[in-house]
C-alpha positions in Angstrom: 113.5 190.1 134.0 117.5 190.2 133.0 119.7 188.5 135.2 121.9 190.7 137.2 125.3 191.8 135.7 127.7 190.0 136.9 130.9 191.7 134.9 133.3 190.1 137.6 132.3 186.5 137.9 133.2 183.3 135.8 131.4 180.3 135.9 130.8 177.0 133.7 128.0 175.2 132.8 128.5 171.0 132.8 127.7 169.1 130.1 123.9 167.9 129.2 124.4 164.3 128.5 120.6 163.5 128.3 118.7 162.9 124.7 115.4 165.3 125.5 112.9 164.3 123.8 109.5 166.0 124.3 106.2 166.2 122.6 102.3 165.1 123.1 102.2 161.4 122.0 106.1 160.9 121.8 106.1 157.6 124.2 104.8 155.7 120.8 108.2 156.5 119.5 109.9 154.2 122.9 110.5 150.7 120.7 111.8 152.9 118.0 114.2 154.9 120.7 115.2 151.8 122.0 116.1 149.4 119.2 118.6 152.6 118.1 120.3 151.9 121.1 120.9 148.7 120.6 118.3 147.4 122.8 116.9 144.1 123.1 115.9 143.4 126.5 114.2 146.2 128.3 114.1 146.6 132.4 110.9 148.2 133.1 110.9 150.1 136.3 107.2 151.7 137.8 105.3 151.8 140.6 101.9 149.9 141.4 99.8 153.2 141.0 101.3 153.6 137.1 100.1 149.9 136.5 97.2 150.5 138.4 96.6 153.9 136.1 96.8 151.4 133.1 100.0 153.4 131.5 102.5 150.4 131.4 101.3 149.0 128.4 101.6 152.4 126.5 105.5 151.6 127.0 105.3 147.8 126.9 103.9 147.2 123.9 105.7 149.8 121.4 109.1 148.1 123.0 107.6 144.5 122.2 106.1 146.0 118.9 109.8 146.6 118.2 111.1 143.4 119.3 112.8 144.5 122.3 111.6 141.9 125.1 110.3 143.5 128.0 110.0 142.8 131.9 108.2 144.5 134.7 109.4 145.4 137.7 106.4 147.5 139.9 107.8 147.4 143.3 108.6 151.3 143.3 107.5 152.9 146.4 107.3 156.3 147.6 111.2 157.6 148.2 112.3 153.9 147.4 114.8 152.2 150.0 117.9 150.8 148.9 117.0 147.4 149.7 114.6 147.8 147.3 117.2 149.0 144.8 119.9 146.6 145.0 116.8 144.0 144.7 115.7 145.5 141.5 119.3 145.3 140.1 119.4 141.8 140.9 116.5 141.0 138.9 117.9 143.4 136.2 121.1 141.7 135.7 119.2 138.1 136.1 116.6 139.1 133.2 120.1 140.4 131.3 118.7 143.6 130.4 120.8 146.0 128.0 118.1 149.3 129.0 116.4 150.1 131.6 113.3 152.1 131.8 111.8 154.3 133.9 107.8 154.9 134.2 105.9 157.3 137.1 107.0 159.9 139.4 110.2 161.1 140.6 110.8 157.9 142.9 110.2 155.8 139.9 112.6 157.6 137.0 115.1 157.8 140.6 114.7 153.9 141.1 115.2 153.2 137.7 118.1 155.3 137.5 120.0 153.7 140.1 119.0 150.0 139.6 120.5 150.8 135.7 123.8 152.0 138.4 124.3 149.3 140.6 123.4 146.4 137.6 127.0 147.1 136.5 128.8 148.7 139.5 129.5 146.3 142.6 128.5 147.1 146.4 125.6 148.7 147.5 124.0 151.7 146.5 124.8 153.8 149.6 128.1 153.3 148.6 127.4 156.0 145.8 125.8 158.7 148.2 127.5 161.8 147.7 128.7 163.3 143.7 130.6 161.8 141.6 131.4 158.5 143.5 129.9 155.5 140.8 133.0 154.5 139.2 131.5 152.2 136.0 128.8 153.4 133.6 125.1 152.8 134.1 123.4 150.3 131.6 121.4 152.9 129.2 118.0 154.3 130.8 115.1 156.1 129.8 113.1 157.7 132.0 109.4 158.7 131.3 107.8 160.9 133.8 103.8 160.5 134.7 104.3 163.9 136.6 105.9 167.2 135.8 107.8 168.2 139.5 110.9 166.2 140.2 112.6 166.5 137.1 114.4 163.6 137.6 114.3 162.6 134.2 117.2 165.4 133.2 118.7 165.5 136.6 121.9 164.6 138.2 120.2 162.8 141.3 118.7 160.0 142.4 117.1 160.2 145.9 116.0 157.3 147.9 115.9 156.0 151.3 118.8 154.5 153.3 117.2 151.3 155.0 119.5 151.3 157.7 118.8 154.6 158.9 115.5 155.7 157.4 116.9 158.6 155.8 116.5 160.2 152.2 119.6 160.6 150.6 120.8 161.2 147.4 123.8 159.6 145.1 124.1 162.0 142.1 126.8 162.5 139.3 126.6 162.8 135.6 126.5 158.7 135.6 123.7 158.8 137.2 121.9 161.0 134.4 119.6 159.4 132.4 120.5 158.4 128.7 117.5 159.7 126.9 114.2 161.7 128.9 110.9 160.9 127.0 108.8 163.4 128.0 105.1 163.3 127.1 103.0 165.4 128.5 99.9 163.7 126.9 100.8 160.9 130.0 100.1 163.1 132.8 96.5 163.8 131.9 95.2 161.7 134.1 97.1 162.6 137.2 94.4 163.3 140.4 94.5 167.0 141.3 96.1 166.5 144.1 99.2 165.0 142.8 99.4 167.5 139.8 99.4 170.3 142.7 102.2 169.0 144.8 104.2 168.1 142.2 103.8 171.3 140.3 104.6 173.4 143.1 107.8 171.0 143.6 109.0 172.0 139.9 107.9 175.8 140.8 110.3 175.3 144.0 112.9 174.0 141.8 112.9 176.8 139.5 112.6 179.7 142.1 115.2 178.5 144.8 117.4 178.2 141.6 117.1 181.1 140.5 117.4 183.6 143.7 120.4 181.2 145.4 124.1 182.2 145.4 125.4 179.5 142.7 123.0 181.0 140.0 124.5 182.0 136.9 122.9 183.2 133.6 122.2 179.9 131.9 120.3 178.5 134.7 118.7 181.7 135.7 117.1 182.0 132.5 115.6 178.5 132.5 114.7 179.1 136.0 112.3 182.7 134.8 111.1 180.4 131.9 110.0 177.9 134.2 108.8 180.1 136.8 106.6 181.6 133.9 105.2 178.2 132.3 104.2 177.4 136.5 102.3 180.7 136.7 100.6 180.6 134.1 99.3 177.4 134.3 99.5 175.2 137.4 96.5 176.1 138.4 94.7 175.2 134.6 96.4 171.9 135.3 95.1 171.2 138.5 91.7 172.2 138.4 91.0 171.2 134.8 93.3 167.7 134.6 92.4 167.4 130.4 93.8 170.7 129.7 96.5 169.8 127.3 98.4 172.9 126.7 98.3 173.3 130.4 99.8 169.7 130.7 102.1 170.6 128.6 103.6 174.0 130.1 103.9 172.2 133.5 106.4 169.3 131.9 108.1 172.0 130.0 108.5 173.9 133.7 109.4 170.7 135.2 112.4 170.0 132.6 113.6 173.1 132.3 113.5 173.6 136.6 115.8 170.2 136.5 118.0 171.7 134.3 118.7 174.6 135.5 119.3 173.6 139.2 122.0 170.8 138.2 125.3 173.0 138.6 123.2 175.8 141.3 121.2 173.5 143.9 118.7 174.8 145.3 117.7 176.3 148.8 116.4 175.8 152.8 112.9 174.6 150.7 114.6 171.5 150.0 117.1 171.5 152.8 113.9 171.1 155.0 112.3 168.2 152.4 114.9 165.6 153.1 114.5 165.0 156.6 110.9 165.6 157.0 110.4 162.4 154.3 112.5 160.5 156.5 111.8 158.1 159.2 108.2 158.1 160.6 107.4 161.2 159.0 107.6 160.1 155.0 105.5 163.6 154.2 105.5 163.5 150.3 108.2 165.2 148.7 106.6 168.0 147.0 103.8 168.8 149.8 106.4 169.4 152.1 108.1 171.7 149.4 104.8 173.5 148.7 103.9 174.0 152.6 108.0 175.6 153.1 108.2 177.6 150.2 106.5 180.8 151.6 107.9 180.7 154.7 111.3 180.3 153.3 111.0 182.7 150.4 109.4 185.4 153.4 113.0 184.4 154.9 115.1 185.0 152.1 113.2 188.1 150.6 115.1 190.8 151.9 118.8 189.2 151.0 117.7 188.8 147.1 115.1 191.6 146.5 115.7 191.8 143.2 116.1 187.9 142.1 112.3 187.9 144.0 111.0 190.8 142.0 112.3 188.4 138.9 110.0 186.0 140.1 106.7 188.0 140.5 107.3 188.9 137.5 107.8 185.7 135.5 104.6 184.3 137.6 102.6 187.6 136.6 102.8 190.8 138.1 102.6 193.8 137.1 105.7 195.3 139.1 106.5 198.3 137.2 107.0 200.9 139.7 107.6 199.4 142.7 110.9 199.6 145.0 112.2 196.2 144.5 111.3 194.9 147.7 108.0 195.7 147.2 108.0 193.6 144.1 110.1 190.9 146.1 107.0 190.5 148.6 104.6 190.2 146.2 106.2 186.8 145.1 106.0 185.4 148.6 102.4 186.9 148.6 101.7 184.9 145.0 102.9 181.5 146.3 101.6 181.5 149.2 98.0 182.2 147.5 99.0 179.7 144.6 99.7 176.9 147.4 96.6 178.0 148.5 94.5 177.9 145.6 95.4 174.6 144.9 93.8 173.3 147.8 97.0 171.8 149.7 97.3 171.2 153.2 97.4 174.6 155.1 100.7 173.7 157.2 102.8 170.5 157.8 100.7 170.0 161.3 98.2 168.5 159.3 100.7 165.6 157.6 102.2 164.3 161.3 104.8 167.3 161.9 104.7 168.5 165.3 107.4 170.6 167.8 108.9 167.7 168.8 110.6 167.0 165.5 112.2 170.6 164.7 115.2 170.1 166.4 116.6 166.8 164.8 114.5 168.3 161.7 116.5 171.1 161.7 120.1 169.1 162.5 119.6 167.0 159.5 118.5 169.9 157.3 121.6 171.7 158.3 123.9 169.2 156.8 122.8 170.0 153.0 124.9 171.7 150.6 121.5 173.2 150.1 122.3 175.7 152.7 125.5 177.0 151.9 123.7 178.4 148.5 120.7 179.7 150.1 120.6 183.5 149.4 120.3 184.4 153.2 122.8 182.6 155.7 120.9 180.8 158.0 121.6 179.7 161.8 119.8 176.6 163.3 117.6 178.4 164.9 116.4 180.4 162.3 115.6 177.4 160.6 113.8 176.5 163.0 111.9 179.3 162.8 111.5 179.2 159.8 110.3 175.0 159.6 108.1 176.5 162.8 106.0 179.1 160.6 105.4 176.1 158.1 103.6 174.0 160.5 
């Protein structure tokens, strides 16, 4: 599973400006984390489901244990809008909070990331859409994840919803990195099945897209195979048996390493695709739409990046030792697609709204992300249709 030789080709790797932190129990060490940054007035950022799941206190009280005063702010919802973010900024800056902290899912440590953004940068959020636009540092963040998929906790990105449009999009840029990831796996044991599955598969997208696009280069290809690996061999443990712990704890390790490696590379037409269908009426969560695309996007791609996709089966597995390449590249789409349905996810995006009438502006939003232009296969509009139209 060696990355290709590529004796020709340069490339760079940007800096890692987050303080990873991982290990079973490690949120107990927050007040500690935070007083060395100077912290005395923490912004907490969550959503009601985290409250709800009765985890906010095991960030609340070590920060007031430590003397670091601490207020709530639950509003989080699913892909947040930027109403919503410029409204938790507000309250950050009126609270005059020096951290802010980030508890849940991927719209959760992205909320929290961008209220810590706009509390010292003026305008509005969708002023930052883009790279590299934010002009000012962020106040300091943490971000503890509840699930192991988005990786947002060691990512460049922050994804929400434009409220004018009702469109996901993203505003990313090292400033928009979190300061220090607390990652603990010990918090996702109570995650429901389902949410453990679509998440999971959304870090096993991550890794795999990564890995077999055209901006992959050695350092992110090898995170990618160990993250693809860690997936394999335990998504399924994690999903069917919630209090596996060592199973818990491979899937946070995929879902770090996944968001690492796909910072400089992007990632594929998976994700192209997952933008617009959580837009508007749609709002198809993030990582079922990514676990219900994947097959029929990697049965797209196989045949461009044989050998990247015999990498794969092989870090989720198989046995491919004397097969042609293609041969093993098919048995990864094969693998997923079984995984996906294992896991006991949707069959096909019919069954969460999607219908024929939506491919076409589907497919003209979907074109539009850099996504594409990495994607190992080039792809028309209309074979992205095709290929959105064998995922419903």
């Amino acid at each position: 599973m060696l990355f290709p030789s590529q004796p020709d080709r340069s490339f760079s790797f940007p800096p890692f400006p987050v303080d990873l932190r991982f290990g079973a129990g490690i949120a107990a060490d927050l007040g500690t984390l935070a007083r060395s940054l100077g912290a005395r007035r923490a912004f907490l950022v969550t959503d009601p489901g985290v409250v709800m799941a009765g985890l906010t206190p095991r960030l609340s009280e070590p920060l007031s244990a430590s003397g670091v005063e601490v207020e709530v702010f639950d509003e989080v919802r699913q892909d947040s809008g930027s109403q919503l973010i410029m409204r938790g900024a507000a309250e950050a800056r009126r609270f005059d909070a020096d951290l802010v902290v980030g508890l849940g899912g991927g719209s959760a440590l992205d909320s929290a990331k961008a209220i810590a953004a706009m509390a010292t940068n003026g305008g509005s959020i969708l002023d930052y859409v883009g790279l590299n636009k934010l002009p000012a540092d962020p106040l300091p963040s943490i971000c503890v994840p509840t699930t192991s998929g988005t990786g947002s906790e060691v990512s460049i990105w922050s994804v929400l919803t434009d409220d004018d449009t009702g469109m996901k999009v993203s505003a990313g840029g090292q400033r928009f990195m979190a300061t220090v990831a607390l990652c603990d796996p010990d918090l996702t044991l109570t995650l429901p099945p389902a949410v453990t599955a679509a998440t999971g598969m959304d870090a096993l997208a991550h890794a795999s897209e990564c890995y077999v696009n055209r901006a992959c280069q050695p350092v992110s290809g090898a995170l990618a195979l160990q993250s693809i690996a860690f997936a394999g061999r335990s998504l399924r443990k994690a999903v069917h048996d919630g209090a596996d712990r060592a199973a818990r704890c491979d899937m946070m390790l995929a879902s770090v390493l996944a968001g690492i490696a796909m910072n400089p590379t992007r990632l594929g037409l998976a994700h192209a695709l997952a933008m617009p269908l959580g837009s508007w009426n749609l709002k198809i969560p993030h990582g079922t739409i990514i676990a219900l695309t994947l097959p029929s996007v990697m049965a797209f791609n196989v045949e461009a990046a044989p050998e990247r996709y015999a990498a794969v089966a092989q870090a989720l597995g198989a046995d491919t030792r004397g097969m042609p390449p293609l041969e093993a590249a098919r048995l990864s789409v094969e693998m997923v697609a079984r995984l996906k349905d294992d896991l006991g996810l949707p069959r096909g995006l019919g069954e969460c709204g999607m219908n024929e009438d939506w491919v076409e502006r589907i497919v003209a939003e979907a074109m539009k992300s850099g996504n594409v232009a990495v994607n190992p296969r080039e792809t028309s509009p209309a074979q992205l249709a095709e290929v959105l139209r064998a995922s419903i």
